[in-house]
Kinemage of the C-alpha trace (Angstrom):
@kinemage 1
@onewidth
@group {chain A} dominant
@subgroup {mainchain}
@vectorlist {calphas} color= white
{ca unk a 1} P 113.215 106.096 76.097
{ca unk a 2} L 115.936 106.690 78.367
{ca unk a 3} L 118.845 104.687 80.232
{ca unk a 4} L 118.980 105.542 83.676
{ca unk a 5} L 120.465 103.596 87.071
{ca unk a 6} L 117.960 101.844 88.835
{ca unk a 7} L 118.670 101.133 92.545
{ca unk a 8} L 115.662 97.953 92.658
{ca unk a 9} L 117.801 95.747 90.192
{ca unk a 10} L 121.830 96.966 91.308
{ca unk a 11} L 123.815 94.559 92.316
{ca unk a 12} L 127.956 94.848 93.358
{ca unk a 13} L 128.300 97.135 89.665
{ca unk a 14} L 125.877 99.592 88.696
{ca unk a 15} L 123.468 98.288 86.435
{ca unk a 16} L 121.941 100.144 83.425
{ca unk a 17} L 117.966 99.241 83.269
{ca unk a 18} L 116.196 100.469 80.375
{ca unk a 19} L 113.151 102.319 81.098
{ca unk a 20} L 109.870 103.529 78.931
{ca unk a 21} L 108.572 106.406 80.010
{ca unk a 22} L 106.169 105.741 83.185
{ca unk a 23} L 104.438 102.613 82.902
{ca unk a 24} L 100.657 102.977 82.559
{ca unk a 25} L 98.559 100.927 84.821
{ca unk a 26} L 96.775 98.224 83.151
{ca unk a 27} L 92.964 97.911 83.155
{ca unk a 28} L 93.234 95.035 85.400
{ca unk a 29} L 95.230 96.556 88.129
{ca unk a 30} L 91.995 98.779 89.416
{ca unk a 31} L 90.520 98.969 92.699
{ca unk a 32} L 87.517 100.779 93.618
{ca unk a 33} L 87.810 104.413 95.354
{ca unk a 34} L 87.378 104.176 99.358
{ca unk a 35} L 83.430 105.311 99.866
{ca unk a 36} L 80.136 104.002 101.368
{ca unk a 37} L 78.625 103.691 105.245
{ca unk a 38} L 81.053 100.838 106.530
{ca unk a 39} L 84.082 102.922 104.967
{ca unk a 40} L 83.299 106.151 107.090
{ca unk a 41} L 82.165 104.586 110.227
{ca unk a 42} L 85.216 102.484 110.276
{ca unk a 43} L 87.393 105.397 109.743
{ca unk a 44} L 85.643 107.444 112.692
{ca unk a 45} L 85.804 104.599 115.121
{ca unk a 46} L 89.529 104.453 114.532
{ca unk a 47} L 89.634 108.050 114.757
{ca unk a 48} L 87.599 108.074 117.945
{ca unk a 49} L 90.389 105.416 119.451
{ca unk a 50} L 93.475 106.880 118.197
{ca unk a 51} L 94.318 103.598 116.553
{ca unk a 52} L 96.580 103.320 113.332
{ca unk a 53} L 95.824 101.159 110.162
{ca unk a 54} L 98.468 99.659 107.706
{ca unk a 55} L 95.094 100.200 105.123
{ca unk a 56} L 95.947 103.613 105.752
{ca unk a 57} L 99.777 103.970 106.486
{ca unk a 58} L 100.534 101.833 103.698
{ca unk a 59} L 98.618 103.489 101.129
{ca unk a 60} L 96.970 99.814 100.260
{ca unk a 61} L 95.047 99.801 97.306
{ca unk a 62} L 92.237 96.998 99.025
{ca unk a 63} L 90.949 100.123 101.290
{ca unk a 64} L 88.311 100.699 99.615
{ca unk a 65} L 87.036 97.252 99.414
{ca unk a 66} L 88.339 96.033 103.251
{ca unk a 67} L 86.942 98.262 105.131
{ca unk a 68} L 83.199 98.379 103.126
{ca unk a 69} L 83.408 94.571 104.542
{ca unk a 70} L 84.200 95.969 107.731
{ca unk a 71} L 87.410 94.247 107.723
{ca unk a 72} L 90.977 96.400 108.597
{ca unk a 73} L 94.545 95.382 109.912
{ca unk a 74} L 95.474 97.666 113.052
{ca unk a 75} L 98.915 99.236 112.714
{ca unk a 76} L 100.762 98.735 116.826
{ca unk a 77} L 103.494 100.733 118.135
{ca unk a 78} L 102.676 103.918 116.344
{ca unk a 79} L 102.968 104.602 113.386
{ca unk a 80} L 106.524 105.528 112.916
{ca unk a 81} L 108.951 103.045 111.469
{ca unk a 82} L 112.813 102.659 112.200
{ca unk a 83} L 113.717 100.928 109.148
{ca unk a 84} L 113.787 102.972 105.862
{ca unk a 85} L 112.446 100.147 103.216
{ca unk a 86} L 112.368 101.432 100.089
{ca unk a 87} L 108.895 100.363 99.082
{ca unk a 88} L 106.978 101.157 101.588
{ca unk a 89} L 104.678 104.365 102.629
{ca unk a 90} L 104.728 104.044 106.281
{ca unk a 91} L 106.587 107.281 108.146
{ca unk a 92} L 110.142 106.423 109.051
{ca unk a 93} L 111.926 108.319 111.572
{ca unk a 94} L 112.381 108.563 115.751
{ca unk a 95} L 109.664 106.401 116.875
{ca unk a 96} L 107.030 107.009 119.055
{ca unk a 97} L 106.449 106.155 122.743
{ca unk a 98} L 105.090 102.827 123.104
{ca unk a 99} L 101.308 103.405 124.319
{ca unk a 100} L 100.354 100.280 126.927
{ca unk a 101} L 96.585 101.046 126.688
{ca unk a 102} L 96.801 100.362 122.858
{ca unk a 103} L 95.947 96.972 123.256
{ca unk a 104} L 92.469 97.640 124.939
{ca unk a 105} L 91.625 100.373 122.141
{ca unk a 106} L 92.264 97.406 119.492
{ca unk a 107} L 90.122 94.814 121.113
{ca unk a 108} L 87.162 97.479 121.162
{ca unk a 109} L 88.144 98.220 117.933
{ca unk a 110} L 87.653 94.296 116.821
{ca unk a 111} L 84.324 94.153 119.585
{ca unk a 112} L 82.613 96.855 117.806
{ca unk a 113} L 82.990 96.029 114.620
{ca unk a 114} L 82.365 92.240 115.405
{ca unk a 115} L 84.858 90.711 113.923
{ca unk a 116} L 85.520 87.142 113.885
{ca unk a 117} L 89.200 87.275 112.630
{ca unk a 118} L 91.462 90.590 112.995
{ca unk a 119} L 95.027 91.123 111.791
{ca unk a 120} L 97.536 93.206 114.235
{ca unk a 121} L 101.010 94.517 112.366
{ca unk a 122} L 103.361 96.573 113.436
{ca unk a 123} L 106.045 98.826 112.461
{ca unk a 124} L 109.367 98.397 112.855
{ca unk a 125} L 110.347 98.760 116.273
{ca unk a 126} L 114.401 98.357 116.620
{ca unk a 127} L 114.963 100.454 119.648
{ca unk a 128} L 113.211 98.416 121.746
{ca unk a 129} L 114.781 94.648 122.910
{ca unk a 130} L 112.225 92.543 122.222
{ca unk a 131} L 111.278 94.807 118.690
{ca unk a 132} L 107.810 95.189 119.872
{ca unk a 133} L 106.540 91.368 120.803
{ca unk a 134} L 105.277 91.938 124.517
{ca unk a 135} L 102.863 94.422 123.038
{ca unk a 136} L 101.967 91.936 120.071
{ca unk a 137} L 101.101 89.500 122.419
{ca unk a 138} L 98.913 92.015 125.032
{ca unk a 139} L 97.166 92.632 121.960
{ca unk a 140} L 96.150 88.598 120.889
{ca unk a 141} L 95.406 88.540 124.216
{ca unk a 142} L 92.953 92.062 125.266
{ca unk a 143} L 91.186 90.762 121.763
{ca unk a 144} L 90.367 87.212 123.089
{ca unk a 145} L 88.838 88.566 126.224
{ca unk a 146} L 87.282 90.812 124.622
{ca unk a 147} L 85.642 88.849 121.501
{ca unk a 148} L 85.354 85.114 122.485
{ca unk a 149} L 86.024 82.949 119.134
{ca unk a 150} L 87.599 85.794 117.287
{ca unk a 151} L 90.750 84.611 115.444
{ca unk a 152} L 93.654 86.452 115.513
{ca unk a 153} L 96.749 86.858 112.759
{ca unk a 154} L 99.686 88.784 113.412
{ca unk a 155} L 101.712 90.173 110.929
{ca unk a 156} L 104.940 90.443 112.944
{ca unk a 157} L 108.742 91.961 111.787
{ca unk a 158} L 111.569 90.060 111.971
{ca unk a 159} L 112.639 91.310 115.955
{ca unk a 160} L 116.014 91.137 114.878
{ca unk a 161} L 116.310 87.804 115.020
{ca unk a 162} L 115.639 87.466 118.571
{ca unk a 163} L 114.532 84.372 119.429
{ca unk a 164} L 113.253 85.357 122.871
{ca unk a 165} L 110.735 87.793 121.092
{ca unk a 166} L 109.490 85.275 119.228
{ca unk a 167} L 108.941 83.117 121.986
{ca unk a 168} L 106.670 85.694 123.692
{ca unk a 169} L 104.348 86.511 120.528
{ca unk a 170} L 104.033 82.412 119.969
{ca unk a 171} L 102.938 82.008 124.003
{ca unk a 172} L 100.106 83.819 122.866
{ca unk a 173} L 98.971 81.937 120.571
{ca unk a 174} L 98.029 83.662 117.699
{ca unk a 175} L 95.777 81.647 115.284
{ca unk a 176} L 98.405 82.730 111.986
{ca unk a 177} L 101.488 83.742 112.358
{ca unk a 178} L 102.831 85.953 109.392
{ca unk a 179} L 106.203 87.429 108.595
{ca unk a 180} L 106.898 88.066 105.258
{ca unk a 181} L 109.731 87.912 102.916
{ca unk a 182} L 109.000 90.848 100.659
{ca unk a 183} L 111.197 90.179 97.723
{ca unk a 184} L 113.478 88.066 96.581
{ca unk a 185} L 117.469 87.764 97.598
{ca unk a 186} L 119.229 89.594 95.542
{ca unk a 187} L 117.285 92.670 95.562
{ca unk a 188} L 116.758 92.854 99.545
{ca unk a 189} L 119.887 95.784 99.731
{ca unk a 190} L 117.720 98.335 98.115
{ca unk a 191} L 113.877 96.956 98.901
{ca unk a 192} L 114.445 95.704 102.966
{ca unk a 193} L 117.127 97.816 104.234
{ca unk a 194} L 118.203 96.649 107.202
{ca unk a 195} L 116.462 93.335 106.646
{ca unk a 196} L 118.198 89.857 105.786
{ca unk a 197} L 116.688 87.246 103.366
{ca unk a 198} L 118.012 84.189 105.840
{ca unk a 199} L 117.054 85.841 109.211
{ca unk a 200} L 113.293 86.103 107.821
{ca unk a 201} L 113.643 82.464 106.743
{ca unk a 202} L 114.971 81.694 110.265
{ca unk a 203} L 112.134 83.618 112.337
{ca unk a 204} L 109.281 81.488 109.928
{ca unk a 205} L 111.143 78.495 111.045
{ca unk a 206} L 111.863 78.847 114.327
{ca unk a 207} L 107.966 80.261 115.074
{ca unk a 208} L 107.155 76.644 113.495
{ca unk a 209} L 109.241 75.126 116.084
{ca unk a 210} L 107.278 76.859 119.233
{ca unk a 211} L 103.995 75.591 118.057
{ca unk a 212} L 104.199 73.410 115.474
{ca unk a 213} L 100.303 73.775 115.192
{ca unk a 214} L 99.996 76.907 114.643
{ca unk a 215} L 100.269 78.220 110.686
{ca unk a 216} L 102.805 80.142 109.455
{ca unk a 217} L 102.508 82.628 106.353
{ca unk a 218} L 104.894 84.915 104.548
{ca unk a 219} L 104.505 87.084 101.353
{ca unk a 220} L 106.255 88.812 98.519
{ca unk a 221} L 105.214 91.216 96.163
{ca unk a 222} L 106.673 91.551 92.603
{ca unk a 223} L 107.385 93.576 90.037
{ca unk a 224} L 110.562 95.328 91.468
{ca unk a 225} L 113.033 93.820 88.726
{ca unk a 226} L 113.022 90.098 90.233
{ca unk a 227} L 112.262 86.734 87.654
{ca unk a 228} L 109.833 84.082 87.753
{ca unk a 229} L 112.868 81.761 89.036
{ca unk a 230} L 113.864 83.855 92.169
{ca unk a 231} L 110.567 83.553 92.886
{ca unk a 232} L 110.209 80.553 92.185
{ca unk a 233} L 113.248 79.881 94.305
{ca unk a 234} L 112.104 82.251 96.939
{ca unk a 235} L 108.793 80.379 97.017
{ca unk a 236} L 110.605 77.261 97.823
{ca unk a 237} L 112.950 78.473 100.205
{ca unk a 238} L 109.822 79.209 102.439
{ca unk a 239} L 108.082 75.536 101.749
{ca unk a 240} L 111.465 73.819 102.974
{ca unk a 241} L 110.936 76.408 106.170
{ca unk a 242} L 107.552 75.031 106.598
{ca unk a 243} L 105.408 78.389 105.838
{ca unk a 244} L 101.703 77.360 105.139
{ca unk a 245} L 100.022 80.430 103.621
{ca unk a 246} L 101.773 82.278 100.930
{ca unk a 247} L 100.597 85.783 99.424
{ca unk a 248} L 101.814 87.192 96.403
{ca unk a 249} L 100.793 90.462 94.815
{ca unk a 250} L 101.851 93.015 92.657
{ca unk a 251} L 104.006 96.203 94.105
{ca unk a 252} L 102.603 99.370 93.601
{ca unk a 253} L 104.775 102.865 93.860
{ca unk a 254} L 103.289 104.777 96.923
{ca unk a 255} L 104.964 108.065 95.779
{ca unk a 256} L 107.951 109.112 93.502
{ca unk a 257} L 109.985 108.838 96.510
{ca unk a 258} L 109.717 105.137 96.498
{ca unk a 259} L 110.996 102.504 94.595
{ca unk a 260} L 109.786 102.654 90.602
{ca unk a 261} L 107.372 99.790 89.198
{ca unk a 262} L 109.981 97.680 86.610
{ca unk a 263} L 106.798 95.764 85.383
{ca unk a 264} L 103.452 94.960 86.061
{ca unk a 265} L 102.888 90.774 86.861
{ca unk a 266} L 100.164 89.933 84.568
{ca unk a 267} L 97.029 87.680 86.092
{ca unk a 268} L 98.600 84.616 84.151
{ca unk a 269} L 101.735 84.651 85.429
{ca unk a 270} L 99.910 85.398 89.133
{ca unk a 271} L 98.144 82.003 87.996
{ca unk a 272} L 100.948 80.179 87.391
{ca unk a 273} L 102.621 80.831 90.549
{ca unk a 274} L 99.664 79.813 92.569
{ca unk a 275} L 99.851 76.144 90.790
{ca unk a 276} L 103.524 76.174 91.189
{ca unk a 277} L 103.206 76.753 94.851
{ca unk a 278} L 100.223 74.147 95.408
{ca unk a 279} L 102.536 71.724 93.529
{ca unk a 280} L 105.430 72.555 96.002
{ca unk a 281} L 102.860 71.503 99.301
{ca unk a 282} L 101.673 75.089 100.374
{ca unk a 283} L 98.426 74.389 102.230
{ca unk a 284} L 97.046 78.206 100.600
{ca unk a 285} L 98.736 80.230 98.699
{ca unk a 286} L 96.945 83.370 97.467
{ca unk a 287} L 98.469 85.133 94.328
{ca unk a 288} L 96.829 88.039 92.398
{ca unk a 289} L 97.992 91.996 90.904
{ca unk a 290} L 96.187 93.450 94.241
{ca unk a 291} L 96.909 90.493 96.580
{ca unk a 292} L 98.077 91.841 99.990
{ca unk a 293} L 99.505 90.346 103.429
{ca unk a 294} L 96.220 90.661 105.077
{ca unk a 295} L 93.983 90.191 101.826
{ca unk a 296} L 91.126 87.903 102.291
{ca unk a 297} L 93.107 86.348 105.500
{ca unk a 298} L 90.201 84.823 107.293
{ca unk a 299} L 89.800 82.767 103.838
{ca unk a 300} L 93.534 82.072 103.897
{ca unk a 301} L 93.693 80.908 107.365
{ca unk a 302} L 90.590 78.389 106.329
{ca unk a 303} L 91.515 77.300 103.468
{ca unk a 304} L 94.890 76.302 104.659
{ca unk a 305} L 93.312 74.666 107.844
{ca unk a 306} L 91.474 72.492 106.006
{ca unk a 307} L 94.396 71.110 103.417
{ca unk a 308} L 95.486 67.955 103.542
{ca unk a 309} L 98.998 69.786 103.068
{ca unk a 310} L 98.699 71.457 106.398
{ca unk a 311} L 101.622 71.285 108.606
């Protein structure tokens, strides 16, 4: 055992965490190993367009299991990131040039695979004024023409709180929009650099204002040295914002570069989130060790539209 300073859980003073030696992954926390005939030809058609994948440039753990369903969220704006989070396995550094066509490569994407609900993300995008959104929205739109009935989510960043860029994704009219939280408060210095708790909050709310009709979703994941109240407290911060669909899942380390696991959520706790959250009004909320932004959306997005709670 050994005492060392953990960035995830400083505050103003350094604080002394104590730490095991590497936490060992429980049984529960497994998901099966990326193979079979959907896997590959899903990987070779996104090869074949030059497209990017947060399943990939994430590292998620659902891979395997996503893309065997012939499900995937497409990655926009490269795959570069200008923020430097501390949990996350996507490439930071001097982003990429912004690629106009790579709207019409996702909604062949989504047309061959014959999807009837996709999920767009981005990176980060903080050189650019409007962080990205005129691309987002190219993209809900090239997919619509493309594949009539085929619902669209975005998972969108936080545009630096610019309300104009907001305004453009919204006019699109994506079918869920998602931004998501992360983590909780105090630990956003060292998990969301360059992030703030109350501009998130702001962006959920004012895309709620633009189309009140449309659902909102955000998402944390745990285990980086935050309590059951923060979350808790997080988790009604969001409700009182209006957010419909809430995801919660366990962080996983994507390298020793990254932030270190404090603890691993057991399913009962998971549980008992997901009742506290359908006691606070959420319409969904999805909570599980490999829960993920985009994990079982289309079930999300249906589940929530059919709750009385719905906004």
């Amino acid at each position: 055992m050994k005492t060392v300073n953990h960035p995830a859980v400083a505050t103003l003073n350094t604080v002394l965490v104590t730490i095991e030696p590497p936490l060992k992954r429980p049984d529960w926390l497994r998901a099966p190993a990326p193979a079979g005939g959907n896997y590959r030809d899903l990987k070779q058609l996104v090869q074949r367009l030059q497209l990017h994948t947060v399943c990939e440039s994430a590292a998620c753990p659902n891979v395997g299991e996503c893309w065997n369903h012939r499900t995937a969220t497409f990655m926009i704006l490269g795959n570069v990131c200008t923020r430097r989070c501390g949990f996350c396995a996507v490439q930071k550094g001097p982003p990429l040039e912004v690629d106009f066509d790579e709207p019409r490569r996702v909604a062949e994407a989504v047309a061959a695979l014959g999807l009837r609900y996709a999920v767009v993300t981005s990176v980060n995008r903080d050189d650019r004024k409007d962080g990205g959104a005129l691309l987002f929205a190219m993209t809900i739109r090239a997919i619509r023409e493309r594949s009539h009935g085929c619902k669209v989510e975005v998972l969108v960043p936080d545009f630096q709180g610019s309300r104009d860029a907001m305004e453009i994704v919204m006019e699109a009219a994506p079918d869920v929009l998602n931004h998501n939280t992360e983590t909780v408060p105090r630990l956003y210095r060292q998990v969301r650099l360059g992030a703030r708790y109350e501009r998130s909050l702001e962006m959920l709310r004012y895309a709620k204002h633009c189309n009140p009709r449309i659902p909102t979703k955000s998402g944390l994941m745990l285990g980086l040295g935050e309590s059951n109240d923060e979350v808790l407290q997080v988790m009604r911060d969001l409700r009182a914002h209006e957010v419909d669909i809430l995801t919660l899942g366990q962080y996983l380390r994507p390298s020793p570069k990254h932030l270190p696991i404090l603890r691993y959520v057991t399913p009962q706790e998971f549980a008992m989130l997901r009742k506290a959250g359908a006691e606070m009004g959420f319409p969904h909320v999805e909570a599980g060790p490999l829960v993920r932004s985009s994990y079982h959306a289309d079930h999300s997005h249906e589940s929530a539209a059919a709750s009385p709670a719905a906004c």
